[in-house]
N, C-alpha and C positions, 0 to 999 in steps of 0.2 A: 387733585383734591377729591376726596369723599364728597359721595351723594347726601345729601340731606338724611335719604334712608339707612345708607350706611351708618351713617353718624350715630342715627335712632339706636340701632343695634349694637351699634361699637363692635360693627364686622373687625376690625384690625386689632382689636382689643382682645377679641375671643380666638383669633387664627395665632396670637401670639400666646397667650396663655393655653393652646392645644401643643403648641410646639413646645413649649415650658413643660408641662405635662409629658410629652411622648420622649425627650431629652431624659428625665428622671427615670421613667422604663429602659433607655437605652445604656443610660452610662452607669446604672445601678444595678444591671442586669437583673432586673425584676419579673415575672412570667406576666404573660398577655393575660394571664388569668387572675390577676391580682386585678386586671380593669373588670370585674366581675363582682368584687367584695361590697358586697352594699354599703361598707363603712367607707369606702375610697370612694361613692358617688354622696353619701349624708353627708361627709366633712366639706368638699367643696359646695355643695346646696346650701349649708348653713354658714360658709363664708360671704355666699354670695346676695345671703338674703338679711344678712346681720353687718351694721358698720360696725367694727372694729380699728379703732385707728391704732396704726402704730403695733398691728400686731405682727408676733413672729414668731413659726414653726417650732415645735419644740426641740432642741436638741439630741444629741447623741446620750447623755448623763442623764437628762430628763425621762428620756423613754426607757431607758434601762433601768433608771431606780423610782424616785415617785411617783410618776406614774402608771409604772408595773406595779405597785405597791395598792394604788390606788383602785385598780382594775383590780385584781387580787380582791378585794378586802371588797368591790362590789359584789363579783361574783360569790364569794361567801355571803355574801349579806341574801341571794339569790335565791340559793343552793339550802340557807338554814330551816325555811318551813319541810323541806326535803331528808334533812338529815335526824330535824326533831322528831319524824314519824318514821323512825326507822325500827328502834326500840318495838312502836305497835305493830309496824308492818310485815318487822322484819328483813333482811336483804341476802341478797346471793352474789358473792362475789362471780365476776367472771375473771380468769387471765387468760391472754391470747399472745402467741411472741410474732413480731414482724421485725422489719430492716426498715432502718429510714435512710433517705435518700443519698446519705454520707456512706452507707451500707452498715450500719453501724447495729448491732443486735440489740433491739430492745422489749422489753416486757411490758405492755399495757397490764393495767390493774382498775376494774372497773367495778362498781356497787350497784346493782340492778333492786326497786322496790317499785312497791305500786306509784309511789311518785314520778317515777320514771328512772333514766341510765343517769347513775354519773359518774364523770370520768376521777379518779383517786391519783395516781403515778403512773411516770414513765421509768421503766428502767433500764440503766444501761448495761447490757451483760456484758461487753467487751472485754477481753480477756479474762473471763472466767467459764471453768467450765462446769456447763448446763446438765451436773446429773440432777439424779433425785436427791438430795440432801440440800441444792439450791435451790431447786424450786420449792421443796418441801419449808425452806427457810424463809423463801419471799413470801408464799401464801400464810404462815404461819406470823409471819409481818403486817400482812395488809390484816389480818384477823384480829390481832391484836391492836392496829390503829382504828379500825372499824366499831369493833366491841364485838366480842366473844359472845356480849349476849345477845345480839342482833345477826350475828351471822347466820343461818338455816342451812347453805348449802353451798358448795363452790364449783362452778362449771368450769371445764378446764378441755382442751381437745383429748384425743386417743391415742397420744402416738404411746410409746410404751415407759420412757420416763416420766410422762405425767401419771400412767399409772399406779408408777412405785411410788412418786412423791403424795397422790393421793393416800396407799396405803400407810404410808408414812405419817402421815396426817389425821388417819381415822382411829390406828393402833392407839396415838396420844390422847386421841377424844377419847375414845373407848374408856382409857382409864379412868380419866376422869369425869366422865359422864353415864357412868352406866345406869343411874336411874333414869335420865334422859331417855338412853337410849331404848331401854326398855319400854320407856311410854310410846317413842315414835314405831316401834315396831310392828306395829299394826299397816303402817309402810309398805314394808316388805311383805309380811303377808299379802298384801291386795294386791300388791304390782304381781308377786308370781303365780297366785291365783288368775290375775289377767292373763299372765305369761303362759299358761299352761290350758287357761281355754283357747287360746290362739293356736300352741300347737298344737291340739286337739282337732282342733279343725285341718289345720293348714297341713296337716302329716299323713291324713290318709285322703285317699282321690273320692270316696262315696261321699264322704261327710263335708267334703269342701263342695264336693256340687250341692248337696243340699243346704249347705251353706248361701251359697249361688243364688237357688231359687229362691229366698226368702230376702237378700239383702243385695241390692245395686252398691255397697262401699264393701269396699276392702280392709281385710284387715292387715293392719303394722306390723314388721319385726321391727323389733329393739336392739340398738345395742350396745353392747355391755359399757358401763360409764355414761354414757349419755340419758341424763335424769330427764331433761326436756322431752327428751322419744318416749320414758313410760308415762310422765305426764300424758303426752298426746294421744298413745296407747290407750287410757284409761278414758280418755276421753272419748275416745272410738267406741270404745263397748259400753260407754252408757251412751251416745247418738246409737247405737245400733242394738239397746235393749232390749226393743219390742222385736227386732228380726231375730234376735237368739231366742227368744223366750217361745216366738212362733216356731223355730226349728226344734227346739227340745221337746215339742209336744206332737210333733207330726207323727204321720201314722207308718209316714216310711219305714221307721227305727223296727216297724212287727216284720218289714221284708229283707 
């Protein structure tokens, strides 16, 4: 017989339902890392602290349709002050490609704003192949589901098909945007104007020590396709203003 304190705690109660529990990890071959989702410790918390009579688990049908439906149609609900200020904020797509666990090639497609990341699709490349004309396809996809007028810019890695599908990309803006593009051009001007104080410095040995002496940061190479490096490039030489502005006036330059 249980102790009176057992009883209290319904020891038998809880070593059975732990075994209940560890049985579903085993036979369902589930990762020990799913005992980690905080939604797998709030759904037993809020069974244990709510009576429910007569209640039961949701099904296989359940969890695949309305209530994916449901979650769905939450997280949009989430996500909408996010997507409404996009128009103002403007957005940058990112695509990145990985493997999932099936090894199976896929393409994330993501929307980055001051609101914060959000995740758009996953695609599956499997059995197609990955030149520039598909990716140039999928980003010209996600731009057209996004809004063309909300896009600003698309970060994408360096390997050498992302760069044709890039130019594949810019040639079609070009066409149809060139008073645009003529307004953002000022862009380009500043970034190679940075580009070119940089190697100014950084390409002859006098001019980088006196460089040295006037400024503890270092300055950035860039490179090519990566818009986030002249961002942070530009960012470099206004923190480090007043140490160019001190070197361009020293008196070294008369020896």
């Amino acid at each position: 017989m249980n102790s009176p304190l057992e009883k209290a705690f319904q020891n038998n109660a809880r070593h059975d339902l732990d075994s209940r529990i560890a049985k579903m990890f085993y036979t369902g071959g589930l990762s020990f890392n799913f005992a980690r989702n905080p939604y797998y410790h709030s759904s037993y918390a809020y069974a244990a602290t709510h009576n429910i009579p007569g209640y039961l688990p949701s099904g296989y049908n359940a969890l695949r349709t309305t209530l994916l439906q449901k979650e769905r149609a939450h997280a949009e609900r989430l996500l909408k002050p996010i997507k409404d200020s996009w128009l103002e904020n403007n957005v940058s797509i990112v695509l990145d490609g990985w493997s999932n666990p099936q090894r199976r090639p896929l393409v994330n497609i993501m929307a980055v704003s001051d609101g914060g990341l959000v995740f758009i699709k996953a695609i599956d490349g499997s059995g197609k192949f990955k030149d520039k004309h598909y990716i140039a396809g999928i980003l010209k996809d996600a731009i057209k589901d996004i809004g063309h007028e909300k896009v600003v810019q698309v970060i994408i890695n360096n390997v050498s098909v992302m760069k044709s599908a890039r130019a594949l990309i810019e040639a079609k803006n070009t066409e149809k945007n060139e008073v645009t593009y003529e307004e953002c051009s000022w862009i380009t001007r500043i970034a190679d104007d940075a580009s070119f104080i940089r190697v100014f410095i950084m390409n002859h040995s006098m001019r980088l020590a006196m460089f040295n002496e006037f400024c503890p940061l270092k300055l950035l190479q860039v490179i090519d396709t990566k818009f986030a490096s002249v961002v942070i490039m530009l960012k470099m030489l206004k923190l480090i203003k007043r140490c160019l502005q001190a070197m361009a006036i020293s008196d070294q330059w008369a020896s």
